[in-house]
C-alpha positions as CSV (number, residue, x, y, z in Angstrom):
1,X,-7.3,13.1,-2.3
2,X,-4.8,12.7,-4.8
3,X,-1.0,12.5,-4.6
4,X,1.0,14.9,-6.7
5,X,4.8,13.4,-7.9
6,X,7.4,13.8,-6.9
7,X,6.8,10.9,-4.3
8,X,9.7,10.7,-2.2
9,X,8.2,7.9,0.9
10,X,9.8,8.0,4.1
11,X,9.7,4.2,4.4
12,X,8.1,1.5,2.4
13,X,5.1,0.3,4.5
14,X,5.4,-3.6,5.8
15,X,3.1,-5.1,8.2
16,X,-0.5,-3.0,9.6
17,X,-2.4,-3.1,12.0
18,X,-5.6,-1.8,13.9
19,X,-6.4,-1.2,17.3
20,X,-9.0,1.0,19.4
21,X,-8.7,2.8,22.5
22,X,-12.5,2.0,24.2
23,X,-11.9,4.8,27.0
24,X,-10.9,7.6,24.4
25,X,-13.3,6.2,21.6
26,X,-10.5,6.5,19.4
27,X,-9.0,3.9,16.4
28,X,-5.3,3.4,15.9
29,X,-3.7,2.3,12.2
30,X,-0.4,1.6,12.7
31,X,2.6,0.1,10.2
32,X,5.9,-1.2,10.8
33,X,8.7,-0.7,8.2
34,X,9.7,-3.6,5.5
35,X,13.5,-3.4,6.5
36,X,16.1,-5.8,6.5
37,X,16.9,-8.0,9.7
38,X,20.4,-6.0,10.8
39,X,18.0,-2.4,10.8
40,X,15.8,-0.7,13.7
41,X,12.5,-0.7,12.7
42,X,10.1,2.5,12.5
43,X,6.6,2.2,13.4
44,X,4.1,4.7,12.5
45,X,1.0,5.1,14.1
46,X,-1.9,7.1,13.1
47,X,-4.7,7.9,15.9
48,X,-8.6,9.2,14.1
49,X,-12.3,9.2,15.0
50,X,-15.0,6.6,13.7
51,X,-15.9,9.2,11.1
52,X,-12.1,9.5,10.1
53,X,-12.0,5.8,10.1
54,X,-15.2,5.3,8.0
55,X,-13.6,7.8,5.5
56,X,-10.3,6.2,5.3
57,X,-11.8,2.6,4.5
58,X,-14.5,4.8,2.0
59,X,-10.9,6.4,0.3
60,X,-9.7,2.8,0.3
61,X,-12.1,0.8,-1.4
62,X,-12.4,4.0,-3.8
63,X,-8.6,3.4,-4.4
64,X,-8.8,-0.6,-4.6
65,X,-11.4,-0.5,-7.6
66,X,-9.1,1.9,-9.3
67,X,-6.9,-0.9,-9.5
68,X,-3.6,-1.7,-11.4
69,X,-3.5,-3.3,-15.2
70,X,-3.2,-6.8,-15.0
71,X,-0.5,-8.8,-16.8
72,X,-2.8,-10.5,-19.6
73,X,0.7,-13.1,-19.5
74,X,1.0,-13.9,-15.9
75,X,-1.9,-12.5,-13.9
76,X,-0.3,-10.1,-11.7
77,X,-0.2,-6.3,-11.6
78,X,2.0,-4.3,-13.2
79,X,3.3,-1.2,-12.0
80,X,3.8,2.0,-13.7
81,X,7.6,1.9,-14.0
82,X,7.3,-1.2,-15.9
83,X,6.9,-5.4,-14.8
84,X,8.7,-8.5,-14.8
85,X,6.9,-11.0,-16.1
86,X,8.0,-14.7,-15.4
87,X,5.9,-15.7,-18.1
88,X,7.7,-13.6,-21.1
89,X,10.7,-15.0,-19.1
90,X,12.4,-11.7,-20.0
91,X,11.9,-12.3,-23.9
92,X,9.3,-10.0,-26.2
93,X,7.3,-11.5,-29.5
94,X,8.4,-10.6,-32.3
95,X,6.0,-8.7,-34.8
């Protein structure tokens, strides 16, 4: 369960969500879309079984100890295309 670059997303995920359908014994993950206030707002929603739904929160906690690095400055993760940290206040030490 790995994803490959290029990563071209459809939408940047905002808000989730989880429901369950009793009479089909089924569990519904859904998202709405982070967009701004003036734009229609997708929502995707993705139906699975309690074993699909056992091995999507197994993936996930697999993929939350993975982790990010952590700022040893500021405290926060930093992503792999670089990080702004308000501590450094934009400046670098010099050697």
């Amino acid at each position: 369960m790995r994803i490959l670059p290029p990563i071209n997303p459809i939408f940047r995920a905002g808000d989730m969500g989880l429901a369950y359908d009793e009479r089909r014994d089924l569990a519904c993950i859904f998202t709405r879309e982070t967009a701004p206030p003036d734009q229609d707002v997708r929502i995707v929603r993705f139906w699975c079984s309690r074993s699909q739904l056992i091995a999507f929160e197994r993936w996930g906690a697999v993929v939350i100890q993975r982790g990010r690095p952590i700022c040893p400055q500021c405290g926060q993760p930093m992503e792999s295309d670089g990080h702004f940290c308000p501590k450094k206040n934009g400046h670098k030490r010099k050697k």
